[in-house]
C-alpha positions as CSV (number, residue, x, y, z in Angstrom):
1,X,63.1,182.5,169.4
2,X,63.9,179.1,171.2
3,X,63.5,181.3,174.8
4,X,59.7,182.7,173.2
5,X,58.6,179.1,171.8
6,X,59.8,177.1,175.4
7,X,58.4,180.0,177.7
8,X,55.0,179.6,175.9
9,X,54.7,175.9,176.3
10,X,55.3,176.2,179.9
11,X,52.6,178.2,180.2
12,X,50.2,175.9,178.7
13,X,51.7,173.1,180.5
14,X,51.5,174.6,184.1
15,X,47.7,175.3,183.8
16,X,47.4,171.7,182.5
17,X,49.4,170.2,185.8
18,X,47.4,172.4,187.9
19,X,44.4,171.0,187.1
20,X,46.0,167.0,187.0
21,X,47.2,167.9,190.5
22,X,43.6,168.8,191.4
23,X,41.9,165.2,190.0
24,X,41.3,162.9,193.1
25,X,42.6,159.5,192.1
26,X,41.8,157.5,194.8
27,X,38.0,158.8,194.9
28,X,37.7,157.8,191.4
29,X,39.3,154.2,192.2
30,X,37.0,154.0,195.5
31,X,34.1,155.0,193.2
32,X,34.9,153.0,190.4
33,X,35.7,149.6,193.1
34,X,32.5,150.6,194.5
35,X,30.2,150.1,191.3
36,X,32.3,147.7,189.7
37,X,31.7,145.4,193.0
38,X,28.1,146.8,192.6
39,X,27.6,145.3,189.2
40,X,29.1,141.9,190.2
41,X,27.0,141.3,193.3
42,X,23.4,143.0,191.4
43,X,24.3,140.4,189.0
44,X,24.9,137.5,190.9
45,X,22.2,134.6,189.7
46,X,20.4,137.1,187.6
47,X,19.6,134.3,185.3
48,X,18.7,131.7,187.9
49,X,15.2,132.7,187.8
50,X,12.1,132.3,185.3
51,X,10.3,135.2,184.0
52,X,7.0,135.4,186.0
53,X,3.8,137.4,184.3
54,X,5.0,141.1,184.8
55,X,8.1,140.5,183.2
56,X,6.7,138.6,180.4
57,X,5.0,141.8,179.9
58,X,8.2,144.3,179.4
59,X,9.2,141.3,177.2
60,X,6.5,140.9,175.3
61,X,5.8,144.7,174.9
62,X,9.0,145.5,173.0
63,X,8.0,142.6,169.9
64,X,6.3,145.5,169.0
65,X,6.9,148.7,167.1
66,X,8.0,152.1,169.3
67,X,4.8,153.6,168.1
68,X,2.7,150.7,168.7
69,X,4.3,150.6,172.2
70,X,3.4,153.9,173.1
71,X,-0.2,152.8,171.8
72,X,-0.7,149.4,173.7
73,X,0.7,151.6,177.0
74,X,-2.0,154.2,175.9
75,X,-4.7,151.6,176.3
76,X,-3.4,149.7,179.4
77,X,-2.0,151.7,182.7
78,X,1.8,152.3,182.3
79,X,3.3,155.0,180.6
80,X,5.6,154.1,178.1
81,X,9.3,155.4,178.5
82,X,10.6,152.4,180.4
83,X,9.4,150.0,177.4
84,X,11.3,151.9,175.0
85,X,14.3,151.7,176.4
86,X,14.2,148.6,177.0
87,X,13.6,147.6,173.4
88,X,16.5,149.6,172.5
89,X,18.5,147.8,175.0
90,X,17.7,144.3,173.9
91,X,18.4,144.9,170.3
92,X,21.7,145.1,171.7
93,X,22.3,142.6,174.4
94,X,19.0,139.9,173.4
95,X,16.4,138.7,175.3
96,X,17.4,135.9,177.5
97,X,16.0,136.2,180.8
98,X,19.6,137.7,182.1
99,X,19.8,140.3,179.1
100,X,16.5,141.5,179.7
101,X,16.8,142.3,183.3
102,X,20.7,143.6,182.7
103,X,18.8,147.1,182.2
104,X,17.1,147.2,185.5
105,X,20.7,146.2,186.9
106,X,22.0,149.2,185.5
107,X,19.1,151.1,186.6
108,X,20.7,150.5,190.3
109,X,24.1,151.5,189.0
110,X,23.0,154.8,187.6
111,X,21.1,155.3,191.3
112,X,24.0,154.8,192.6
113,X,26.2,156.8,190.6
114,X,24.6,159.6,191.7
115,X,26.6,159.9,194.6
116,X,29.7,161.0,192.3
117,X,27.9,163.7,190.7
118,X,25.1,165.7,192.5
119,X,24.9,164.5,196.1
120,X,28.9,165.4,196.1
121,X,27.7,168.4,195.2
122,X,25.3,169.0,198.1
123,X,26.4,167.0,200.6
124,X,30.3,166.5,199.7
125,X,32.5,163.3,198.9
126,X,32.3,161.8,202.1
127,X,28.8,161.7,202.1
128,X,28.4,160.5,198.1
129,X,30.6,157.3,198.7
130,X,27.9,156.8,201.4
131,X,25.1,157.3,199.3
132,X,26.7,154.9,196.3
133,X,27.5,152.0,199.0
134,X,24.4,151.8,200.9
135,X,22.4,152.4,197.4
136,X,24.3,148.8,196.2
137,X,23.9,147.3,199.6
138,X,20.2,147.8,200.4
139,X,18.7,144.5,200.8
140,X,16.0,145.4,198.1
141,X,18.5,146.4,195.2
142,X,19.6,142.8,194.1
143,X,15.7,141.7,194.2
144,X,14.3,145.1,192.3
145,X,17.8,145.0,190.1
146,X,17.1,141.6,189.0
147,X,13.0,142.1,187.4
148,X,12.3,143.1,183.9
149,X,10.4,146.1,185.0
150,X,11.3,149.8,185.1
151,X,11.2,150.3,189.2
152,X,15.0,151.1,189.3
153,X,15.1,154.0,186.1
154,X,12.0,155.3,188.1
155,X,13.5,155.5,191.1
156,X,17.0,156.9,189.1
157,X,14.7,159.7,187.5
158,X,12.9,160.5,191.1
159,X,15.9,161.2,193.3
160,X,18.2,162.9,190.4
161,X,15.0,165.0,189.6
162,X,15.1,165.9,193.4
163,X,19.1,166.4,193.7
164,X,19.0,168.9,190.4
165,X,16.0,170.6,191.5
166,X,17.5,171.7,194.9
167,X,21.1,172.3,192.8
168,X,19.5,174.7,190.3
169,X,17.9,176.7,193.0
170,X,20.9,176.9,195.5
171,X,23.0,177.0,192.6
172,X,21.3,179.1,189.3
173,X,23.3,177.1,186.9
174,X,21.4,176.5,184.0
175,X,23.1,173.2,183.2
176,X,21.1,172.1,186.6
177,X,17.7,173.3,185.3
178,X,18.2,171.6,182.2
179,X,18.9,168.4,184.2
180,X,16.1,168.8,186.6
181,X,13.5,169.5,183.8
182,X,14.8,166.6,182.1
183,X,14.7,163.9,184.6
184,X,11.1,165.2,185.8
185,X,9.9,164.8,182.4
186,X,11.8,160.7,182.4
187,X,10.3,160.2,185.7
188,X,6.7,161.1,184.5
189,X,7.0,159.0,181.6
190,X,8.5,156.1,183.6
191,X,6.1,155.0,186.4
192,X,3.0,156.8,187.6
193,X,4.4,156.3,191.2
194,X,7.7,158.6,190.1
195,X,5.0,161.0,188.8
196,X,3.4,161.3,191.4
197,X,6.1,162.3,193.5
198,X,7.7,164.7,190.8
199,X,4.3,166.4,190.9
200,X,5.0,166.4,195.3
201,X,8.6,167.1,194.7
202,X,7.8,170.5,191.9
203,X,4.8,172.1,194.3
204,X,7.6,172.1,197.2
205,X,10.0,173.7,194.7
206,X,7.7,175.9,194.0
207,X,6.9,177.2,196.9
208,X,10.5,177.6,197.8
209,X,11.4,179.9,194.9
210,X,7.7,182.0,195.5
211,X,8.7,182.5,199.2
212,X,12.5,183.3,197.9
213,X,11.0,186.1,195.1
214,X,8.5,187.4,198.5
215,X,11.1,188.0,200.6
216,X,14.6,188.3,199.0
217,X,13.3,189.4,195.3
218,X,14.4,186.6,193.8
219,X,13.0,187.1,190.2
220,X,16.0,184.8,188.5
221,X,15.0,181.4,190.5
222,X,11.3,181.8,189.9
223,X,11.7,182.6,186.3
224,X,13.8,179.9,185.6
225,X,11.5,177.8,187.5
226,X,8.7,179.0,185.6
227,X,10.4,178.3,182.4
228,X,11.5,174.7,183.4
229,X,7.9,173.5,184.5
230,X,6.5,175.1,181.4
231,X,8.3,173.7,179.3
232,X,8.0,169.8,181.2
233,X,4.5,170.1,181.4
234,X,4.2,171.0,177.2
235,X,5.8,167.7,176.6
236,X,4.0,166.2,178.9
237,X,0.7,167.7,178.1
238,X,-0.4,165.1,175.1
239,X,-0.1,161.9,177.8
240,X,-1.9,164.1,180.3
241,X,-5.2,163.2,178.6
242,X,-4.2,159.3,177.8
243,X,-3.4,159.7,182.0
244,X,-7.2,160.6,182.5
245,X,-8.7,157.7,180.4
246,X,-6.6,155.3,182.2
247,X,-7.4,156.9,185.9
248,X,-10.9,156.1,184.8
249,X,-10.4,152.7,183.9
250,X,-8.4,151.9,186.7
251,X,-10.7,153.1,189.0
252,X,-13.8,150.5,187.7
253,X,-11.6,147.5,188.2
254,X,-7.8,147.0,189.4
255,X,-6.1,143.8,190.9
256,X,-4.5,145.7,193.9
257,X,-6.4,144.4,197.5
258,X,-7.3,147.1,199.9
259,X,-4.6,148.6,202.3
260,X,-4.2,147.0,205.5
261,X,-2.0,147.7,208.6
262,X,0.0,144.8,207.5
263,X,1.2,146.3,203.4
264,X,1.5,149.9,205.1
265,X,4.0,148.2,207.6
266,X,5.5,146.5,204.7
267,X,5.7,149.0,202.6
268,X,7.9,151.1,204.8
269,X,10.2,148.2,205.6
270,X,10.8,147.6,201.2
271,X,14.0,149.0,201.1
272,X,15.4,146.9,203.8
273,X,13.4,143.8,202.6
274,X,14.0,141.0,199.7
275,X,11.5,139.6,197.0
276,X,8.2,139.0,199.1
277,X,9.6,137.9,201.9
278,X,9.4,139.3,205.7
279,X,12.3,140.2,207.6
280,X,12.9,140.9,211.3
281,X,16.0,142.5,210.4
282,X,14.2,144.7,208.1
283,X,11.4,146.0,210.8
284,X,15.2,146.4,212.9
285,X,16.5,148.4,210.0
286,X,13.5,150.5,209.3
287,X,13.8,151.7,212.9
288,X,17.6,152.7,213.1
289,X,17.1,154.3,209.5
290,X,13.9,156.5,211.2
291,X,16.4,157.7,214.1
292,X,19.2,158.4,211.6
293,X,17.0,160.3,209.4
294,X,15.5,162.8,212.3
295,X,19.4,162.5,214.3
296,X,20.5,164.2,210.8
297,X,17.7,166.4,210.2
298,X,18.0,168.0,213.8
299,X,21.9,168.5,213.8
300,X,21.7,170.3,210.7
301,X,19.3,172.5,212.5
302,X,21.5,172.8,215.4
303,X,24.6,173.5,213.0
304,X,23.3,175.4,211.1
305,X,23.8,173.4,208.2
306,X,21.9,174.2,204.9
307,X,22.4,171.1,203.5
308,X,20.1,169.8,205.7
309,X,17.1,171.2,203.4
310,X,17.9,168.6,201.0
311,X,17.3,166.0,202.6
312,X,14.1,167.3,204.3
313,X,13.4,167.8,200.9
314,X,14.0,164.2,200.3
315,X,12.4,163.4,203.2
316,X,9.2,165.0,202.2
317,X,8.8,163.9,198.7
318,X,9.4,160.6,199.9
319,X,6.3,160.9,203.0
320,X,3.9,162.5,201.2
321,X,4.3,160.4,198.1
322,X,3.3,157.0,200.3
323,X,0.6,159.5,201.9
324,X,-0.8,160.4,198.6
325,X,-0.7,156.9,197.5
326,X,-3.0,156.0,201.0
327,X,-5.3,158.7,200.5
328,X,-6.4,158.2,196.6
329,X,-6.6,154.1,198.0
330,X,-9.3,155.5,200.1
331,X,-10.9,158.0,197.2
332,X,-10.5,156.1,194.7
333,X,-9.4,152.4,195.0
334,X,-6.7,150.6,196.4
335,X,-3.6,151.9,194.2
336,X,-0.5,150.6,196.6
337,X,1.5,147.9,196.1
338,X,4.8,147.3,198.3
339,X,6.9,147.5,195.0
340,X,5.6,150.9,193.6
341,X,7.4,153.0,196.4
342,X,10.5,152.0,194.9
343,X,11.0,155.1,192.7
344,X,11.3,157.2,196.1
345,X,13.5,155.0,197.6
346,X,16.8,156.8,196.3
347,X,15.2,159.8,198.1
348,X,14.7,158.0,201.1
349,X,18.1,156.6,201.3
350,X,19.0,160.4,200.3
351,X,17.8,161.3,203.6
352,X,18.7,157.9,205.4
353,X,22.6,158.2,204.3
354,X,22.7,161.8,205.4
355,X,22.1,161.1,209.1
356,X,24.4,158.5,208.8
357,X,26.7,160.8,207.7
358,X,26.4,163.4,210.9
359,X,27.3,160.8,213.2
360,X,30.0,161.8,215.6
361,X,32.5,159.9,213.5
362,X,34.0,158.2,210.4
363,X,34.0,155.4,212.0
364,X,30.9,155.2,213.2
365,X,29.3,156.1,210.1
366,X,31.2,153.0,208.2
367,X,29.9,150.8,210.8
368,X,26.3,151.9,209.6
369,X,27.2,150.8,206.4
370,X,28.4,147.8,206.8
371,X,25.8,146.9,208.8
372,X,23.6,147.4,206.4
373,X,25.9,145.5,204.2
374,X,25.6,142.5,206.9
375,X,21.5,142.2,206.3
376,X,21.4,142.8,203.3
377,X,23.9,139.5,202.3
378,X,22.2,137.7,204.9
379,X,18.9,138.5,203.2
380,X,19.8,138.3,199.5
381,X,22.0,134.7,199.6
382,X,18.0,133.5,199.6
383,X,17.0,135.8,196.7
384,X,19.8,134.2,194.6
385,X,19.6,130.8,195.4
386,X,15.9,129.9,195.8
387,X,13.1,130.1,193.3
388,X,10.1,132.7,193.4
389,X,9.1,132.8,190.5
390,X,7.4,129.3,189.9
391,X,8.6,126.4,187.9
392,X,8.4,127.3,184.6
393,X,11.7,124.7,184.2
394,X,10.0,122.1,184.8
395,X,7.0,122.4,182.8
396,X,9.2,123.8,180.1
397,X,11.2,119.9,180.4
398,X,8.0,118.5,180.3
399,X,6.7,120.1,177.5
400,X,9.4,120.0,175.5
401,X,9.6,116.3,175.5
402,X,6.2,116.4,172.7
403,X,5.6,120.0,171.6
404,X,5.5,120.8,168.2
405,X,5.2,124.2,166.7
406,X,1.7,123.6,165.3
407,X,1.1,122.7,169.4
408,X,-1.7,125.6,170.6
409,X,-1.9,126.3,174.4
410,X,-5.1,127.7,176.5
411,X,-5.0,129.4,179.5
412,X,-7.5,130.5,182.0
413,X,-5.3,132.7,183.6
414,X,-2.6,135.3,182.6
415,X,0.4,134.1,185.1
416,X,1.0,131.0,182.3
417,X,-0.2,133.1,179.5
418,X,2.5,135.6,179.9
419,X,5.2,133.6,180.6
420,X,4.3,130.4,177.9
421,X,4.1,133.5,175.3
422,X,7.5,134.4,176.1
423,X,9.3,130.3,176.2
424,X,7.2,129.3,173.6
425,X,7.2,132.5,170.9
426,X,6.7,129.7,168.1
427,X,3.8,128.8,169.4
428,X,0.3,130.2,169.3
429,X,-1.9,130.8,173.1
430,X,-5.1,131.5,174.0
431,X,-6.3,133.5,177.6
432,X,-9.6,132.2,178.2
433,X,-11.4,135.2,179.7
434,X,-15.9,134.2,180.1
435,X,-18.6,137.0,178.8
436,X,-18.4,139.7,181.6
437,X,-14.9,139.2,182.6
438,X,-12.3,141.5,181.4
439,X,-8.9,140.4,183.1
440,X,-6.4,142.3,184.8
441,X,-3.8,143.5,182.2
442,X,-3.6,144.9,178.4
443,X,-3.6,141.5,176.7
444,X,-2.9,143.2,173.7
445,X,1.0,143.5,174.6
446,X,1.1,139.4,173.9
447,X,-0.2,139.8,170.2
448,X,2.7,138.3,168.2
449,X,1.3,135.2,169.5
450,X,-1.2,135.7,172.3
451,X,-5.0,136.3,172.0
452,X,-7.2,136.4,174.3
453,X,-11.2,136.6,174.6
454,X,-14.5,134.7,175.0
455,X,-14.8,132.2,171.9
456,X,-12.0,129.6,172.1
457,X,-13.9,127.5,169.2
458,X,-12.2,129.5,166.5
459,X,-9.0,129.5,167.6
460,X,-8.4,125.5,168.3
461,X,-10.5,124.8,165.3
462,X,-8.5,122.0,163.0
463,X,-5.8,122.0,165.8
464,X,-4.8,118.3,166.6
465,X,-2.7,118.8,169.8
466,X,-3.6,121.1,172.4
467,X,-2.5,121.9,175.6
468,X,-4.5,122.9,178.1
469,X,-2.5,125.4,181.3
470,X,-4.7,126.3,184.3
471,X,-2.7,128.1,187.6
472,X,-3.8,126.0,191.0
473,X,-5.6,128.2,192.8
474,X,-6.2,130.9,191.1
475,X,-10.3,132.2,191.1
476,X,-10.0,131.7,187.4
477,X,-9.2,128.3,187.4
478,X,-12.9,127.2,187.5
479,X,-13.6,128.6,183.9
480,X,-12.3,125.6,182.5
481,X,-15.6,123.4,183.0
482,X,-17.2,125.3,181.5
483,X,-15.2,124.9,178.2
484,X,-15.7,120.8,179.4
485,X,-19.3,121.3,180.3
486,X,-20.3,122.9,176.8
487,X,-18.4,119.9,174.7
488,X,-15.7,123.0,173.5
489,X,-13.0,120.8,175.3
490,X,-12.4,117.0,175.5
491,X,-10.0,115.4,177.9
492,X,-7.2,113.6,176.3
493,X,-4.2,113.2,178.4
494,X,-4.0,112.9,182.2
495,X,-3.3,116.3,184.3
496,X,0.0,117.1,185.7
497,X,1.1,119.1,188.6
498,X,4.1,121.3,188.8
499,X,4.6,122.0,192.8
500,X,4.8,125.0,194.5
501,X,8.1,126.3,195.6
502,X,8.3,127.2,199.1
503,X,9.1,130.9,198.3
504,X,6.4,130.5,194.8
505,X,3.0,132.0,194.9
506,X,1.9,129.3,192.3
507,X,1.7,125.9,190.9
508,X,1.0,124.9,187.4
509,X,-1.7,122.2,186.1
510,X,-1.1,121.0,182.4
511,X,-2.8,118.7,180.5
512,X,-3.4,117.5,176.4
513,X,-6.9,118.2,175.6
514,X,-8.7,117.9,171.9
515,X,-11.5,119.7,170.3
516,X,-15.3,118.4,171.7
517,X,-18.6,118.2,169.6
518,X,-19.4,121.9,169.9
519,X,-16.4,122.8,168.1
520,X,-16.7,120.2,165.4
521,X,-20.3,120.8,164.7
């Protein structure tokens, strides 16, 4: 009996030791190391920093209810995924400036995590550990990683869309299809940028698995296809129309200036840039990452090596979603920004770390990295230390010397708006917008405690302190005399300046003003 009972648990045991044996330790430590190090540097003087007006967006977005979120989204130009998570998230972790861009942080992680999981899978270990350190090091990470916005979960949903996509095809698990159908569904409802390079990324995989049924028979790939971009496009089918009414509105008036030579060139230097600023190293970078990309591309050919159609894959999702973007600027209006390509930057890097990886050598191909590494610390000790984002501190030290919470602020332009509606929630702000001019944003995010219109009267009626906040510079600036002019405002206190930064885009002019005559009569 004792012979039966011992010879059993030896056979459960051996299976169980086989597959121990089989774990790779020391790619789990290098992995784990690798993000751990990741989360430190992403979060290096994350707090440092002032929110500026698109952040004060996400965080004024998510006072509101999930379905009035998905409403006010409705009626402005962003879809709505990114919002809700983020509300989710704060109820958790707050909204302090560093709690609210922790998400974005982890945004970069889960990017980067990717190399444990599917680009193992295509590409094998070596080349994952690549694709996790040069995700972390990229110059751009630490400045995208550290904005309340939902650039990093786009570009997440983007390049694991692209990864499970080419999986489930070479592959035919269903798990991957599941995945793929997923994250193309995130993606769409995260940025209109990822969708529009899910939409580039699902007519390539569609052709792929047509030409595979024409000439191999392949009726399981296309099927399963067929079922997966079915289904995707169902769900996705009641924001399709909300898409079309916010095309059209977008298309009578946006903030974006027209392309140049100069934001093109920009543009495809972003993931080797930081914040706003322009880098030789990144113009450097952009060129070696070019050369790696087509040395890869053309050894695989060579080799033989059918890997090598992922990251042409990548490759093309990522080319023809900037060329799209170009070419609806011209038909439309000017849609690009430098920011927006980041949900096809994992791709890119996709393709970027796989040349990298068909160098002649290990050794060579950790060099690349930590070159990388070396500009992207030498680019993003300024991100961390110097200020961008205005100088909300100092007003806020200013202001808080005599503000009380019956205090009522007006703006004539959204920059302060946004940002006084998030350091002052207690208090109540006006955007000044004249007859005939609509703004640039959906105000209607900022209603907690932000309104916005033509007829200030109302609003500072009975109010004994008010505080009047114009941005230096800004074409909307001039508005104010008119509120002077037509006796709705009275000066009271003398204006003060809050300087530019050198790295700021803008300087703040505050003043104490009462009601005038018109608003009394």
């Amino acid at each position: 009996m004792l012979a039966y009972v011992d010879s059993h648990i030896k056979e459960m045991i051996l299976p169980m030791n086989s597959k121990i044996s089989k774990i790779d330790y020391k790619s789990i430590i290098l992995w784990t190391v690798m993000l751990l190090a990741g989360f430190w540097c992403l979060t290096i003087g994350i707090g440092h920093e002032t929110l500026w007006y698109d952040e004060s967006y996400s965080a004024a977005i998510i006072n509101h209810s999930i379905p009035d979120i998905i409403r006010i989204t409705a009626a402005d130009s962003h879809p709505p995924l990114y919002f809700i998570m983020l509300k989710i998230f704060s109820a958790v972790f707050g909204r302090s400036e560093t709690a609210l861009r922790l998400l974005s942080v982890l945004g970069v992680l889960a990017l980067a995590a990717l190399g444990t999981g599917p680009v193992r899978r295509v590409f094998g270990k070596f080349t994952g550990m690549i694709y996790t350190f040069c995700v972390i090091a990229a110059p751009i990470s630490v400045s995208i990683g550290q904005e309340t916005r939902m650039y990093t979960w786009a570009a997440f949903f983007v390049t694991a869309s692209a990864l499970y996509g080419y999986l489930a095809i070479q592959q035919g698990k269903t798990s991957d299809w599941i995945k793929f159908g997923l994250t193309t569904l995130a993606s769409a409802f995260t940025h209109y940028y990822a969708l529009l390079a899910v939409t580039i990324l699902n007519v390539l995989l569609f052709a792929w698995v047509l030409l595979g049924f024409i000439i191999k028979k392949d009726k399981k790939n296309l099927t399963s296809y067929l079922i997966t971009a079915g289904a995707v496009v169902l769900c996705y089918l009641p924001w399709i129309f909300i898409l079309f009414n916010q095309a059209k509105r977008v298309s009578k008036s946006f903030w974006i200036p027209p392309i140049t030579e100069d934001v093109l060139w920009q543009t495809l230097a972003y993931p080797f840039r930081a914040k706003f600023l322009k880098f030789r190293t990144a113009e450097i970078f952009l060129f070696v990452a070019a050369v790696l990309i087509l040395w890869g591309l053309v050894l695989s050919i060579i080799k033989r090596k059918k890997e090598g159609l992922m990251s042409l894959l990548a490759l093309l999702v990522y080319s023809l979603t900037l060329i799209s973007a170009i070419v609806l600027s011209y038909i439309i209006r000017p849609l690009l920004v430098e920011r927006y390509i980041f949900p096809v930057t994992g791709v890119f890097i996709l393709s970027f770390v796989y040349g990298i990886s068909m160098l002649n050598s290990k050794g060579a191909s950790i060099f690349a990295c930590l070159a990388l590494l070396f500009v992207s610390i030498s680019q993003n000790q300024i991100i961390v230390t110097e200020r961008f984002n205005g100088p909300m501190k100092e007003v806020c030290d200013f202001v808080n010397e005599s503000v009380t919470s019956e205090d009522v602020f007006i703006h004539t332009d959204e920059h302060t708006f946004g940002t006084f509606c998030y350091y002052y929630p207690d208090n109540k702000h006006y955007l000044y917008l004249p007859d005939g001019f609509e703004g640039y944003s959906g105000y209607e995010a900022f209603s907690t405690n932000g309104y916005y219109g033509s007829d200030v009267k109302e609003f500072i009626k009975g109010k004994e302190n008010i505080w009047l906040v114009n941005r230096e510079g800004a074409e909307t600036t001039s508005f104010t005399s008119s509120l002077f002019t037509e006796g709705v405002l009275k000066g009271k206190g003398s204006i003060h300046r809050f300087h530019l930064y050198p790295h700021s885009f803008y300087a703040v002019l505050i003043r104490t003003v009462q009601a005038g005559d018109a608003v009394k009569n």
